[in-house]
C-alpha positions in Angstrom: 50.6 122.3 -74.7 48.8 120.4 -72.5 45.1 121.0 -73.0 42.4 122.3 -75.1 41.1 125.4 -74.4 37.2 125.5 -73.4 36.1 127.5 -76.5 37.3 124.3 -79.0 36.5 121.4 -76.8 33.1 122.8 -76.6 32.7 122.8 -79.7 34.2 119.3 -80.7 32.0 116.5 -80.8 34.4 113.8 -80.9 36.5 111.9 -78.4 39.6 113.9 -76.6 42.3 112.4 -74.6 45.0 114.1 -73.0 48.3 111.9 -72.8 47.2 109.0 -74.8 49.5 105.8 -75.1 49.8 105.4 -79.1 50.5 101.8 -78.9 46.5 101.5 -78.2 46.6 102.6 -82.2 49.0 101.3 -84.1 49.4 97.5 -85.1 52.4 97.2 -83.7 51.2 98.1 -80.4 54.5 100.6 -79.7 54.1 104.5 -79.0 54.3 106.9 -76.6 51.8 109.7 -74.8 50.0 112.1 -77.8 50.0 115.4 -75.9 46.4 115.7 -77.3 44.4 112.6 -79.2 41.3 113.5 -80.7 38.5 111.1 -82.9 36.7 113.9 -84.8 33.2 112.8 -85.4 32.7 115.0 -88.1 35.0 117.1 -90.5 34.1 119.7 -89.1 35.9 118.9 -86.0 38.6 118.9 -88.6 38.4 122.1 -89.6 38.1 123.4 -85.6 41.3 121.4 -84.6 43.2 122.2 -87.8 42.2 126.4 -87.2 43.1 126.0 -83.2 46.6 124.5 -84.1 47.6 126.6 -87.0 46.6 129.7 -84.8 49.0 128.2 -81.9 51.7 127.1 -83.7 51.2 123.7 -83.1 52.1 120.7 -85.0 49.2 118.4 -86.2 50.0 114.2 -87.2 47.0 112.8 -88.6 46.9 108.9 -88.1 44.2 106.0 -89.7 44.3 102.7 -88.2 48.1 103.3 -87.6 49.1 99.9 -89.7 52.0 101.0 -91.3 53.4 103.8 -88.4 56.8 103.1 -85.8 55.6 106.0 -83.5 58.3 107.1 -80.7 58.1 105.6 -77.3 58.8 109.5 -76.8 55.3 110.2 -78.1 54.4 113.0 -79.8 53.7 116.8 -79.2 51.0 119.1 -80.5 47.9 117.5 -82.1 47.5 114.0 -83.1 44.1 113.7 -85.1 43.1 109.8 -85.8 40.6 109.4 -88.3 38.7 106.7 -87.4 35.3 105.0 -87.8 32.8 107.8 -86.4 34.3 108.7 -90.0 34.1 105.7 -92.1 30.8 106.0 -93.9 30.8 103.9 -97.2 28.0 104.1 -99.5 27.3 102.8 -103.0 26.6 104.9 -105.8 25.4 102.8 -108.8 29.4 101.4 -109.7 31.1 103.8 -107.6 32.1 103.2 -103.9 32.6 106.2 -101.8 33.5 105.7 -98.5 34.9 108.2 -95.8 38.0 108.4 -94.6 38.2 106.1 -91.4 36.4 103.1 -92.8 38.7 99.9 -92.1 39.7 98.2 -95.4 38.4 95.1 -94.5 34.7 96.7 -94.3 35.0 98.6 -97.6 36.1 95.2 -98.9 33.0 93.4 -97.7 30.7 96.0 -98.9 31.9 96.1 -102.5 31.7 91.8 -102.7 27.9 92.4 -101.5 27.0 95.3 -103.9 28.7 92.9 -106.9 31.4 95.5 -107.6 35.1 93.8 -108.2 38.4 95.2 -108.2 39.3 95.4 -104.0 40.0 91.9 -103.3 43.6 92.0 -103.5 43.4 94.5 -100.1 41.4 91.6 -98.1 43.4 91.6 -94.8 45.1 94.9 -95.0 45.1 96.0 -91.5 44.5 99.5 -92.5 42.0 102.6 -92.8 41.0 103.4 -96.2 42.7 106.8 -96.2 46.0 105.3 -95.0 46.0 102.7 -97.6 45.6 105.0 -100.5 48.1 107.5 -99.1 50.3 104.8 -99.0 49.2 103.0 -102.0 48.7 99.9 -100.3 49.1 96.7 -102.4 49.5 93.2 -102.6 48.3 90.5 -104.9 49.8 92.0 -108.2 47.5 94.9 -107.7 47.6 98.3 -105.6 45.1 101.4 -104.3 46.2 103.6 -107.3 44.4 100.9 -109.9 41.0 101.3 -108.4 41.2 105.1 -107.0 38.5 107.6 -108.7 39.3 110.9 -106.8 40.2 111.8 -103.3 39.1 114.7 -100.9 41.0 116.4 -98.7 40.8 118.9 -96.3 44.4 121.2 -96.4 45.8 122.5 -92.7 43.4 126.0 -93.5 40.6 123.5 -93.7 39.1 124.3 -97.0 38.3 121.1 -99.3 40.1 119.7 -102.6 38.8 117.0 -105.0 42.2 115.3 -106.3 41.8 112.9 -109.3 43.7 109.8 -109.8 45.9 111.9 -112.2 46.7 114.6 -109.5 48.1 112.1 -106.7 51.5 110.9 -108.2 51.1 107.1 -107.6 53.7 105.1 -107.2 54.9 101.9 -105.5 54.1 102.8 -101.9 54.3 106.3 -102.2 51.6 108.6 -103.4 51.6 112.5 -103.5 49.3 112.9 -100.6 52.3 111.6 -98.3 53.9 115.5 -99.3 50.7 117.4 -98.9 49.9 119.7 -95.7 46.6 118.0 -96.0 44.4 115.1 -94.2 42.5 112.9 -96.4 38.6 112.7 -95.6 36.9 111.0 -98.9 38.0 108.2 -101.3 36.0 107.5 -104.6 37.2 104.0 -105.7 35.4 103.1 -109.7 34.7 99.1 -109.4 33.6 97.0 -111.9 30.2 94.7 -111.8 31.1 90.8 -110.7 29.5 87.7 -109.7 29.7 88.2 -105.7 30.8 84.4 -105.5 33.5 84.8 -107.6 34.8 87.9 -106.0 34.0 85.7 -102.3 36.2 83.5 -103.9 38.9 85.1 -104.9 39.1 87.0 -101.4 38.9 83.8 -99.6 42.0 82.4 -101.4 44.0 85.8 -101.1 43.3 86.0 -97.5 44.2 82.0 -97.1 47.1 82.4 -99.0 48.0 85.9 -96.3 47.5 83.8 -93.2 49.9 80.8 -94.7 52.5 83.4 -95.5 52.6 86.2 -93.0 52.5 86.3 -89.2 49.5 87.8 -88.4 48.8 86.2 -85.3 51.7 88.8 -83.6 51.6 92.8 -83.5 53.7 94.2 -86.3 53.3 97.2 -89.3 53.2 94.7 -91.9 56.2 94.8 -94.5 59.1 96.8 -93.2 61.1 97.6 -96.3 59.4 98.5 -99.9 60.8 95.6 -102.3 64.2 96.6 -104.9 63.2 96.3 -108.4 63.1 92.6 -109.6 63.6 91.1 -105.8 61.5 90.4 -102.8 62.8 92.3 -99.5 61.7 89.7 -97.2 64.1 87.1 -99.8 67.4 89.2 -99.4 67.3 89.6 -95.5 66.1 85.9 -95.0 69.1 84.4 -97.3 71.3 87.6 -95.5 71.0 85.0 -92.2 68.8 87.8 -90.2 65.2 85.7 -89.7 65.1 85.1 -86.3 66.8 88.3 -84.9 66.1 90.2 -82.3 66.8 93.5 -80.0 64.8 93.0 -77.2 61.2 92.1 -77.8 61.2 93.3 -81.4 62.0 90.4 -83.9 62.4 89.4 -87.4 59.3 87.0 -88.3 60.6 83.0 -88.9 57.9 83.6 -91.2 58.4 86.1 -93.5 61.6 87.7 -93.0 60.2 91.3 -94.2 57.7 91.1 -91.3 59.5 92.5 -88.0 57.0 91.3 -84.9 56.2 92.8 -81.4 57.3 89.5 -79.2 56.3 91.5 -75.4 57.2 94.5 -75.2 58.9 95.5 -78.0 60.4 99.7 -77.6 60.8 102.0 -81.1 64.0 101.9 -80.4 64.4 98.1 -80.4 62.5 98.5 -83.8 65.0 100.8 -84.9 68.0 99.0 -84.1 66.8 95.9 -85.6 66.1 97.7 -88.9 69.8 99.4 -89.1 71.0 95.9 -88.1 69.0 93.8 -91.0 70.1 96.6 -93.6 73.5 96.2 -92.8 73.4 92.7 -93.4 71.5 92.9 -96.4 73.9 95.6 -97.9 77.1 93.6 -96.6 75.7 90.3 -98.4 74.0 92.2 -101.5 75.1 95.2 -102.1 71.6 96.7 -101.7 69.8 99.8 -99.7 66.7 98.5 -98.2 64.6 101.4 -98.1 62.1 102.0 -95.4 57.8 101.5 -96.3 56.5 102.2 -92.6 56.6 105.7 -92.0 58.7 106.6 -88.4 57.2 109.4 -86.7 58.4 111.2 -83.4 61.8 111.9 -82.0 63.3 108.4 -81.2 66.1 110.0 -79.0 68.4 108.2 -81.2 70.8 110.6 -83.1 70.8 108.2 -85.6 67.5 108.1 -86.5 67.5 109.9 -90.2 70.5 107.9 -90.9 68.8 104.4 -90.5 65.7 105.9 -91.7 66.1 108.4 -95.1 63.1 110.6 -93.5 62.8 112.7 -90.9 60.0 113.4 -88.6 56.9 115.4 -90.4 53.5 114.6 -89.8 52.0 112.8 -92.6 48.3 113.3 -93.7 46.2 110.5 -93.7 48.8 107.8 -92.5 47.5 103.9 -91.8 
């Protein structure tokens, strides 16, 4: 596929691109051409895209601030939806904030200190949409999405609406059950509790100090690489494995923080890849442990040995960072 046809771009109010670089959306600044990149403006744009590709037989990826994505230097075919800030409306509704979407974590953040409502500040510097984050069920601080989540809307691939409560989504550490659902998230309802805005400034303030002393953010990368094993810190086995410091060509492991891999230049996915299979080797040589995978790879790498290293394989995931 290599266009729209006439009848849907007419009809689409948001931004199209044909053969759009996905290292201009991801975080770690690595992706090939999307045959066809779209910013919906409005869900219904959703719906239009979502009825033109499941009447073609195309495949769909739906992509948030693209924080937490290795996307193929291959790119990827079909539809690539990226839900972005024409929809990040965030409103407050007495102790309930309900924001769209697109809206960056870091605003959603910033509105609930000003409205007085606590309970967010753990996600201060999370690169990431708000729909990515609680698909992923983005943490840090002792806390995660799933503690503050209300209900979520989505729209499924034959674009009719869903209200999901907190119970309905399957949280767990990094995972939640909208990663399995044929569905792209649109709403979030988060229930927040009333605070002293200073004390929630200050609280944010030393989370996000305590980020910048502690993580590299002053290079591209997808944040943490591998989800921690139980009772041990990822970023602890691969440094004392001897892998900080590694590199395949411009992708390396942070001197930082060792669960950090950063985009030096210009890094390829499949420098990213072979530096992940290389630092779970060591790891399992040294430890005996399987580091399992938190960014999500999407796209076909080329390499055959892609599921191997990875545990996943290719599908689209709704509402990813």
């Amino acid at each position: 596929m290599s266009y729209l046809p006439q009848r849907v771009t007419s009809r689409i109010e948001g931004k199209i691109l044909y053969n759009e670089p996905l290292r201009n959306h991801t975080t770690w600044r690595i992706g090939g051409p999307a045959d066809v990149f779209i910013e919906p403006a409005s869900r219904k744009d959703i719906a239009l895209l979502l009825e033109f590709a499941r009447e073609n037989n195309q495949p769909v990826t739906v992509i948030g601030n693209g924080s937490n994505l290795l996307v193929s230097d291959n790119g990827l075919k079909g539809v690539v939806i990226k839900i972005g800030d024409a929809l990040g409306h965030v409103r407050i509704v007495e102790e309930k904030l309900i924001a769209e979407a697109g809206a960056k974590l870091g605003r959603v953040t910033a509105i609930a200190q000003a409205a007085g409502l606590g309970g967010l500040e753990f996600a201060v510097g999370i690169p990431a949409s708000i729909g990515g984050a609680v698909t992923m069920n983005a943490g840090a601080n002792g806390a995660a999405m799933a503690d503050v989540v209300d209900t979520v809307t989505v729209m499924d691939y034959q674009a009719r609406e869903h209200v999901l409560s907190a119970a309905d989504l399957d949280f767990g550490y990094r995972t939640s059950r909208l990663q399995r659902l044929e569905a792209v998230v649109v709403e979030i309802e988060l229930r927040l509790a009333p605070c002293d805005p200073l004390e929630i400034r200050r609280r944010s303030e030393e989370y996000l100090r305590r980020r910048r002393v502690t993580q590299p953010l002053d290079s591209p990368s997808a944040g943490s690489v591998f989800k921690n094993p139980p009772g041990e810190a990822a970023g602890r086995l691969i440094e004392l494995a001897g892998a900080k410091g590694l590199r395949v060509g411009d992708a390396v492991v942070s001197e930082k923080h060792a669960n950090f891999i950063i985009n030096a230049g210009k890094a390829k996915s499949e420098d990213v890849l072979l530096l992940i299979g290389r630092v779970r080797e060591m790891v399992r040589d040294k430890f005996g442990i399987e580091l399992e995978l938190e960014v999500k790879v999407i796209g076909n790498s080329g390499a055959g040995w892609l599921d191997a290293i990875c545990h996943q394989g290719s599908k689209p995931l709704a509402g990813s960072d």
